[in-house]
PALUM-549578 format. One record per residue (C-alpha): z, y, x. Coordinates in steps of 0.25 Angstrom, whole numbers, padded with zeros to 4 digits, always signed. Each point is the difference from the previous one (the first is absolute). Example, Ala and Ser with C-alpha at 12.3 -4.5 7.8 and 13.67 -1.06 7.14 Angstrom:
<sites>
+0031-0018+0049-0002+0014+0006
</sites>
This chain:
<sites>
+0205-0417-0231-0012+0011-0002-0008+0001-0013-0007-0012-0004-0014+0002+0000-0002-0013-0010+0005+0000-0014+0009-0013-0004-0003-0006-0015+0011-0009-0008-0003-0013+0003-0010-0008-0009+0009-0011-0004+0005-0008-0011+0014-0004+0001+0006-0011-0012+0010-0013+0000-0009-0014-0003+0012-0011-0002+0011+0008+0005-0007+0002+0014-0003+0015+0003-0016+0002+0005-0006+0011+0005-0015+0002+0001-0013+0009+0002-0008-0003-0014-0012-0003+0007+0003-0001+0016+0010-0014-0005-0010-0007-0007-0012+0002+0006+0006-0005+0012+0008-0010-0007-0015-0005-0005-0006+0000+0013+0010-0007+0007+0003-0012-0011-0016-0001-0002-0002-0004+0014+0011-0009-0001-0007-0005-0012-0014-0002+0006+0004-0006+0014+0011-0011-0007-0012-0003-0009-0011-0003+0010+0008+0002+0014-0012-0010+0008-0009+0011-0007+0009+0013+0005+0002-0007+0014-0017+0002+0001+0001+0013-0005+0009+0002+0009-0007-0003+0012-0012+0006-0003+0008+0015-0003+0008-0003+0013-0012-0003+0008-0007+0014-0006+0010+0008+0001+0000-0003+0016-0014+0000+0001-0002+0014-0007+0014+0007+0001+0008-0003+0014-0006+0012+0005+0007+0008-0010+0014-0009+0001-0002+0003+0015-0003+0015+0001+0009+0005-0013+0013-0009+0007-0004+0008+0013-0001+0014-0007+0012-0002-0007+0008-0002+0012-0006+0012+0008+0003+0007-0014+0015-0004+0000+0001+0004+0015-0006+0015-0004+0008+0001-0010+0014-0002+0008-0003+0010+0011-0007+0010-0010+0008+0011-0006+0002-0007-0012+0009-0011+0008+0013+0009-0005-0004+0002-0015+0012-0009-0006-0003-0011-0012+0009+0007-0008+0005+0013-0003+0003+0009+0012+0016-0004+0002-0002-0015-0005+0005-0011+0009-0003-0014+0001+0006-0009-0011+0002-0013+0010+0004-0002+0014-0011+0001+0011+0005-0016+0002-0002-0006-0014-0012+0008-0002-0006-0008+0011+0006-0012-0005-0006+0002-0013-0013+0004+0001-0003-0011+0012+0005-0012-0009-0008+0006-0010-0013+0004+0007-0003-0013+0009+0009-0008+0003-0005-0012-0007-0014+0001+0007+0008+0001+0015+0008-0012-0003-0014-0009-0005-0008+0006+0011+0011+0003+0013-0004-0013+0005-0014-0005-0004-0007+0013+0001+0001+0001+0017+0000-0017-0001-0014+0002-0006-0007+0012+0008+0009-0008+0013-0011-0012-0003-0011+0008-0006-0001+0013+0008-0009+0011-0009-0008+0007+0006+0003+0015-0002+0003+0006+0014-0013+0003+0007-0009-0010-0003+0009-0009+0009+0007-0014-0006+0013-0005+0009+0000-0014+0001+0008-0007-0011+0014-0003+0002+0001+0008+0013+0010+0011+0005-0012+0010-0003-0003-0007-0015+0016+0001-0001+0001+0016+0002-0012+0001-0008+0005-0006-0010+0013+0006+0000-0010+0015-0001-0008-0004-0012+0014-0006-0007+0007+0013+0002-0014+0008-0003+0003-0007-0014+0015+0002-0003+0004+0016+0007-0006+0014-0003-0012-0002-0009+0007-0008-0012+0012+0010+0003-0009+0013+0000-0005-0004-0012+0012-0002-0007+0006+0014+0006-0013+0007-0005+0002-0007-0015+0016+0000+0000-0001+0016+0004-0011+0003-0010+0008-0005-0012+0015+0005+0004-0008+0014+0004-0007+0001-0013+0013-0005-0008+0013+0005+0005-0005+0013+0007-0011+0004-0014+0005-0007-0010-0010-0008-0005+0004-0014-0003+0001-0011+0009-0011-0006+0000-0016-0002+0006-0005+0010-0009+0008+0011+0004-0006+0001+0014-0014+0004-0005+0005+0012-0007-0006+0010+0009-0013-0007-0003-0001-0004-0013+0013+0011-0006+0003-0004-0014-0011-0011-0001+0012-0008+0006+0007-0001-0012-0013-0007-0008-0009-0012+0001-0003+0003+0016+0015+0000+0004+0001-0011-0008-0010-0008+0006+0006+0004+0013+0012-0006-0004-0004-0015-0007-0007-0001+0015+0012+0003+0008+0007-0009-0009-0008-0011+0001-0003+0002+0016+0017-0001+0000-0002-0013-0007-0010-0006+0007+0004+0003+0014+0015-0005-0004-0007-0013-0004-0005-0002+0015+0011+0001+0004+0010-0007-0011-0008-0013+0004-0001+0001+0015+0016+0000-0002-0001-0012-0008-0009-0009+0008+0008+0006+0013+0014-0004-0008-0007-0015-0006-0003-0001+0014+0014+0000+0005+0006-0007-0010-0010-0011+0003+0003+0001+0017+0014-0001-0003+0003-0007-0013-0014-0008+0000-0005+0007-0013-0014-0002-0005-0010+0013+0004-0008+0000-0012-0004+0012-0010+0011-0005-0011+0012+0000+0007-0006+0016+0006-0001+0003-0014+0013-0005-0004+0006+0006+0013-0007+0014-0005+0007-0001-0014+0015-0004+0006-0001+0013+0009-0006+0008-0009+0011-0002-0010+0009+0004+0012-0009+0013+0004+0003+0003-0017+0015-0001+0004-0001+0010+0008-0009+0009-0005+0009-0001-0012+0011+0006+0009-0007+0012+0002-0004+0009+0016+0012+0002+0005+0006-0014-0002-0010-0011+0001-0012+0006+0009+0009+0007+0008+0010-0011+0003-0010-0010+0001-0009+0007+0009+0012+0003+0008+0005-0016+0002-0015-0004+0002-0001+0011+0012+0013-0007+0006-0004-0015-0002-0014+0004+0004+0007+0008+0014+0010-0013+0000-0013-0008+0001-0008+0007+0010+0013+0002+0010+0001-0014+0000-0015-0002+0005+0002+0011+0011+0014-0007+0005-0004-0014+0001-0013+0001+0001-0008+0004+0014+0008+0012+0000-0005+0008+0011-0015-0003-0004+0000+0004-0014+0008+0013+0006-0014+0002+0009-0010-0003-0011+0008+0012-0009-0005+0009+0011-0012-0006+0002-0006-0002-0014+0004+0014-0003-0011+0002+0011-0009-0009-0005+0000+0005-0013-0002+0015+0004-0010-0006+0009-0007-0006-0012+0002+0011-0010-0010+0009+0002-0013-0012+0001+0005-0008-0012+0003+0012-0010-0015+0001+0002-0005-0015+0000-0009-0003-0011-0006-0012+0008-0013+0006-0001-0005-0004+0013+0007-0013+0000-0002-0014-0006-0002-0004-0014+0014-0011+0003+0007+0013+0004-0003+0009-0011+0004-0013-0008+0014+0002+0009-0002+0015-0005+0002-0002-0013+0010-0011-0001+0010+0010+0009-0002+0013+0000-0008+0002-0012+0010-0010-0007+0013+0010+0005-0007+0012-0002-0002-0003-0014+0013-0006-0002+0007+0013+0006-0008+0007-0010+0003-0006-0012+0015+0000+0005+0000+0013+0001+0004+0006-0014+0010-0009+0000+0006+0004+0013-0005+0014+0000+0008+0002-0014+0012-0007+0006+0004+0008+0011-0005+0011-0007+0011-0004-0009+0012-0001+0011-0006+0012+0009+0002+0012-0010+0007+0011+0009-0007-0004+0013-0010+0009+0007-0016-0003+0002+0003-0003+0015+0013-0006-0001-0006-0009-0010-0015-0004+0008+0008+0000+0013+0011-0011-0006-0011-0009-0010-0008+0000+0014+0006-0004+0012+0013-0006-0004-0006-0012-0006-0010+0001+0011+0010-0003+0009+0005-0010-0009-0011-0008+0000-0004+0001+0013+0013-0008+0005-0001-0008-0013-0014-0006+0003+0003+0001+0015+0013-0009-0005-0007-0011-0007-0015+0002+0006+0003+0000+0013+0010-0012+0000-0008-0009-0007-0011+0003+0010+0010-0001+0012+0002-0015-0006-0015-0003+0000-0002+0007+0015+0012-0008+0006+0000-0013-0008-0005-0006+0013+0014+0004+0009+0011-0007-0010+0000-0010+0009+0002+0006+0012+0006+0010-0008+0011+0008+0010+0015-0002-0005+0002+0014-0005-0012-0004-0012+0002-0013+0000+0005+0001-0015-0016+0004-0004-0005-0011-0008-0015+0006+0003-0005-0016+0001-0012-0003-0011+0004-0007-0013-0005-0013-0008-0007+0006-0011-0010-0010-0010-0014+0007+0001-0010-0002-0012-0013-0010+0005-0013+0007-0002-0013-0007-0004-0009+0008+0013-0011-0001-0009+0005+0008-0013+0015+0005+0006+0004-0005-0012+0015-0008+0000+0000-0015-0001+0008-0010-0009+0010-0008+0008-0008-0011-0002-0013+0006+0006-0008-0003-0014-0001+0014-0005-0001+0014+0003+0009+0009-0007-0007+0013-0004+0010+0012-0005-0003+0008-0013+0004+0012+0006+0000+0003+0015+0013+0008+0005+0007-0003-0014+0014-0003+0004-0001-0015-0010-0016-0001-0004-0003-0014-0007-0004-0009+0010-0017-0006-0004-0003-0014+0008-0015+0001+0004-0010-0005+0010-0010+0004+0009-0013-0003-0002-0011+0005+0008+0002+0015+0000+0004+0002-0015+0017-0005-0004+0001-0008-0012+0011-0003-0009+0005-0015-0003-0008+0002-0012-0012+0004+0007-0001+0015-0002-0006+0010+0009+0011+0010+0004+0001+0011+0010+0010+0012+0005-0005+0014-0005+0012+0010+0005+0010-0009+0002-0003-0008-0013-0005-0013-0005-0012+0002-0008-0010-0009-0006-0012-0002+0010-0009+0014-0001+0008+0006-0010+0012+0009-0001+0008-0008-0010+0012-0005+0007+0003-0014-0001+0010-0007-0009+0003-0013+0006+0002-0013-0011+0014-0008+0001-0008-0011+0008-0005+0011+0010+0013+0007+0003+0009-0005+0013+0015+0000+0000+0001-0009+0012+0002+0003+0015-0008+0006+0010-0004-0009+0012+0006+0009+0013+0003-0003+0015+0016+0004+0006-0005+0010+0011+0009+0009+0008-0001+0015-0004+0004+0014+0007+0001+0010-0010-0014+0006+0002-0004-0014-0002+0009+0000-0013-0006+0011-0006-0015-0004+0003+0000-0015-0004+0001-0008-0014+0014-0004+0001+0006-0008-0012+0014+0000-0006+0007-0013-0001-0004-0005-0011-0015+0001+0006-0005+0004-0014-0005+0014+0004+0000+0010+0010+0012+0009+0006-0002+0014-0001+0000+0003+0015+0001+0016+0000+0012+0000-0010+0008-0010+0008-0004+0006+0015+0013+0008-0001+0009-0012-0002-0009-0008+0009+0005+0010+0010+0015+0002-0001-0001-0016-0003-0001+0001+0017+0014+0009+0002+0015-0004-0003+0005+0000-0014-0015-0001-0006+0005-0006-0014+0009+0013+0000-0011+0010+0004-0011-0007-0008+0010+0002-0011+0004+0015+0001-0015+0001+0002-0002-0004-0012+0011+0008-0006-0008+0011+0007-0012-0002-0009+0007-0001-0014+0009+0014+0004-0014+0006+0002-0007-0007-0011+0012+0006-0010-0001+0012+0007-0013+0003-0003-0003-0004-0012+0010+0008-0007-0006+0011+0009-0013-0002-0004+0006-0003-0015+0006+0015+0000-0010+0006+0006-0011-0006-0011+0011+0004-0010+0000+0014+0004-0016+0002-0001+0000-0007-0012+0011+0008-0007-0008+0013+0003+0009+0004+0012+0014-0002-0004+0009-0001+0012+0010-0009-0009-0008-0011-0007+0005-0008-0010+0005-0014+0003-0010-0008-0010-0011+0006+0006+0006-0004+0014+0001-0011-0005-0014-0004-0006-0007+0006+0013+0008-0009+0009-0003-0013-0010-0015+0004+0002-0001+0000+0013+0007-0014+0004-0011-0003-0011-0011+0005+0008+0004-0006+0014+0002-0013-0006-0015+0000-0006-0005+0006+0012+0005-0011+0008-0005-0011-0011-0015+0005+0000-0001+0001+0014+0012+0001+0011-0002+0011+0011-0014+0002-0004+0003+0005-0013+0012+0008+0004-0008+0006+0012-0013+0002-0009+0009+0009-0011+0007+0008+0011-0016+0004+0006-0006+0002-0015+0012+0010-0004+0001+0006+0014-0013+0005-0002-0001+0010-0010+0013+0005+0003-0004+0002+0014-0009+0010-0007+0012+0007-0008+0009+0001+0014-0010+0006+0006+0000+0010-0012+0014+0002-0001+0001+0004+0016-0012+0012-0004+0008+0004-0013+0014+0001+0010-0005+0007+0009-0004+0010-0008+0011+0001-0009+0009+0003+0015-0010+0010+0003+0002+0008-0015+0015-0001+0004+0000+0005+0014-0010+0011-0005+0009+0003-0011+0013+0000+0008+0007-0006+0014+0007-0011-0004+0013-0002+0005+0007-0013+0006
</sites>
């Protein structure tokens, strides 16, 4: 390794024993984070009808005012990333000069997949080209395919992998390489604040680098968060497909605290033993669960669509990295912000979290090798992945129709329509009716996995309550008539009952687009977490595969949380790449904590609104970080040629 051009202080950090447990923190970036984080849970637990508005509003701001950013900063970093790997600074190693890397090439992979975003795959494999198969965007020259046709299908498969391959990669490269670079080759701790030494120099070390650091601290959090309670609404909904579990916010919470006690179990293990080895079982059941879709599924089709939605995603790349629905309808940029916006952010916020992560398992690897292996392997990964479970659940809705006259080589596809019981709804309100027809059943929240249920009426154009007050939907929200005060129902008001509904026939597309009930027909199934089971409910074995499916999620879920817990614990400790246990320990706590009040203020919404918020003034600091590597690779290669 050459001279360092950046001066490493000790780390700022107070190191004592509090009941026997050993803790390790920064004395200003632990708290303030701390604070932040427990404050919001504080707030939102409080007054979570209140935060689900505020929530609304900021998410529908953000969209409206900042895709533009999300789009062009995602798009810069990848062709950022891509410059990089072929540039002269490709051979500079992430490490001193004769360093090699600690882990294999395998369970590197292994690990930094099941902690990047596995969780998200799982959730979204299915529904995601389910719900652009029946609702095509329009983002490919100003043209819409016709829903649920072959055109709508590779379409759809293009904007699910425009989602899922290099841009979310590129940017955790660019992070990942910014923090191992900084830290194993200069000697500046492991952490965000380092990376902006060749623009801030010894400011790193005071209130700046540790403003810097409470951000990334909080962006982990947050963006962990997302995806902790995707995992537990996806993991709910299999229990309930297989084992007829309720769906409903308390048993996600208390799903959310069983596995995170399980993710501190292995974070207590330590790197080499719990992540790895879990990453590594994970990878082989998630293989395990994919093979099995390939072989007894339509085999030679879902090899043809590998090929072809490679195409269609190259195809698509270079028009949608640029769509900021400018041009188009306002239901579009509606679709804008609730996909691409919504990932973008999330990818964002995730970022620290994986970024420090496979910065932490890549030391000894070169610049290239490192860009080269974080881009295309899981590329190619998730492109037979979503190709797996995409394009199988679409085969089923495109050849429904031929089960009966099905040829004796597939006649073992079940691809006939289910009985499923749908939700009436009044036409006048689209509100849900009581069984007995008297009341309509008005929710406190929309999108809330388990909202109270309000029986009300429609009179002339205005919803009134069984006692006869006004009330209307602002953001998702009941609220008193004209105000902004959401409303709280009296004992007489609320609805416990069950729904009136119609047995109908549904396809998957119909599945995950109508109002089905469980079977209790007191509230409502949710369809996107169950698509996958739904699915592989179609293929020999299903209650084994819905199973290992959901054996998939919790690996994932424990795997990335004690990530995300280490990761946290390593900012917050002021960079130490060994963080005490009790610190671990109250980081992985916190975030179970906020998943399970995001989820009770306002379900997706919430957890897609505090991914967006967060993304967005870290987007900001990314692109920051990318200016002050580059120029801290060019002061190297001025000063000296570095040396694979």
């Amino acid at each position: 390794m050459g001279t360092s051009l950046m001066t490493a202080q000790p780390i700022r950090s107070v190191r004592k024993s509090v009941f026997g447990v050993e803790i390790e923190a920064h004395p200003v970036v632990f708290p303030v984070s701390a604070f932040v984080v427990i404050a919001f849970v504080i707030a939102t637990a409080a007054a979570p009808r209140r935060a689900l508005i505020f929530f609304d509003y900021l998410q529908s701001k953000i969209a409206e005012s900042f895709s533009w950013l999300y789009l062009a900063s995602m798009t810069g970093f990848l062709l950022f990333a891509i410059y990089l790997c072929f540039s002269r600074f490709g051979n500079i190693r992430l490490g001193s000069d004769d360093e090699r890397p600690e882990f294999s090439t395998v369970t590197w992979f292994a690990m930094l997949f099941s902690a990047g975003m596995g969780i998200g795959m799982l959730f979204f494999g299915v529904a995601e080209p389910m719900l652009h198969f029946v609702d095509p965007p329009n983002i490919r020259n100003g043209v819409v395919a016709s829903a649920e046709s072959l055109a709508a299908a590779r379409g759809a498969m293009g904007i699910t992998l425009f989602h899922w391959c290099l841009h979310p990669w590129a940017l955790y490269s660019l992070v990942g390489v910014s923090l191992a670079y900084f830290s194993f080759r200069r000697g500046l701790p492991l952490s965000f604040r380092s990376v902006f030494y060749p623009i801030l120099g010894k400011r790193i070390h005071g209130l700046l680098g540790d403003s810097i650091d409470i951000l990334a601290v909080v962006a982990t959090l947050f963006g962990l968060a997302t995806s902790l309670g995707l995992g537990a609404k996806q993991i709910n909904a299999g229990l309930s497909f297989v084992f007829g579990l309720p769906q409903s916010t308390t048993v996600q919470i208390i799903l959310i605290t069983c596995i995170t006690t399980l993710a501190v179990g292995s974070l207590l293990s330590g790197l080499h033993v719990g992540v790895r080895r879990l990453s590594e079982l994970n990878m082989l059941l998630a293989g395990s669960l994919l093979l099995f879709l390939f072989v007894a599924g339509p085999t030679v089709y879902l090899l043809g669509a590998v090929v072809d939605n490679a195409g269609a995603y190259a195809e698509r790349l270079p028009h949608a990295s640029f769509w900021t629905a400018s041009y188009a309808r306002s239901s579009k940029s509606q679709w804008l912000a609730s996909w691409t916006v919504f990932y973008w952010g999330w990818w964002i916020a995730w970022s620290p979290f994986v970024g420090m992560f496979i910065a932490r398992v890549s030391r000894g690897r070169t610049i290239r090798e490192f860009i080269t292996g974080v881009l295309l392997v899981p590329t190619a990964v998730a492109i037979l992945w979503l190709t797996g479970f995409g394009n199988t659940a679409m085969h089923q809705e495109i050849y429904k129709a031929l089960n009966a006259d099905a040829p004796a080589a597939t006649a073992f596809y079940d691809y006939s329509p289910q009985s499923y019981a749908v939700q009436q709804l009044d036409p006048q309100s689209g509100l849900p009716q009581s069984e007995d027809g008297e009341w309509l059943i008005g929710a406190t929240a929309i999108g809330v996995a388990s909202p109270q249920g309000v029986k009300m009426r429609q009179q002339a154009s205005r919803l009134v309550t069984k006692s006869g007050n006004a009330v209307e939907y602002y953001r998702g929200v009941l609220v008193h008539a004209g105000t902004e005060i959401p409303y709280h129902p009296s004992v007489e008001e609320r609805f416990d009952g069950r729904y009136k509904s119609e047995d109908t026939l549904l396809s998957l597309a119909g599945y995950l687009t109508e109002p089905v009930l469980t079977s209790s027909h007191r509230g409502r199934v949710d369809t996107t977490a169950t698509a996958m089971f739904v699915m592989l409910g179609s293929y020999p074995f299903a209650t084994i595969t819905a199973l290992a499916g959901i054996v998939c999620v919790i690996l994932f879920f424990v795997t990335s949380s004690d990530s995300a817990s280490l990761v946290a614990d390593i900012i917050a400790s002021g960079g130490s790449h060994n963080p005490t246990i009790g610190t671990r320990l109250f980081w992985g706590i916190l975030e179970g904590v906020l998943a399970s009040v995001l989820l009770l203020a306002g379900g997706l919404k919430a957890l897609q609104t505090g991914s967006i918020a967060i993304g967005l003034p870290f987007c900001v600091l990314i692109i920051v970080m990318c200016v002050s590597l580059m120029k801290a690779l060019r002061q190297e290669t001025n000063t000296e040629t570095p040396t694979a």
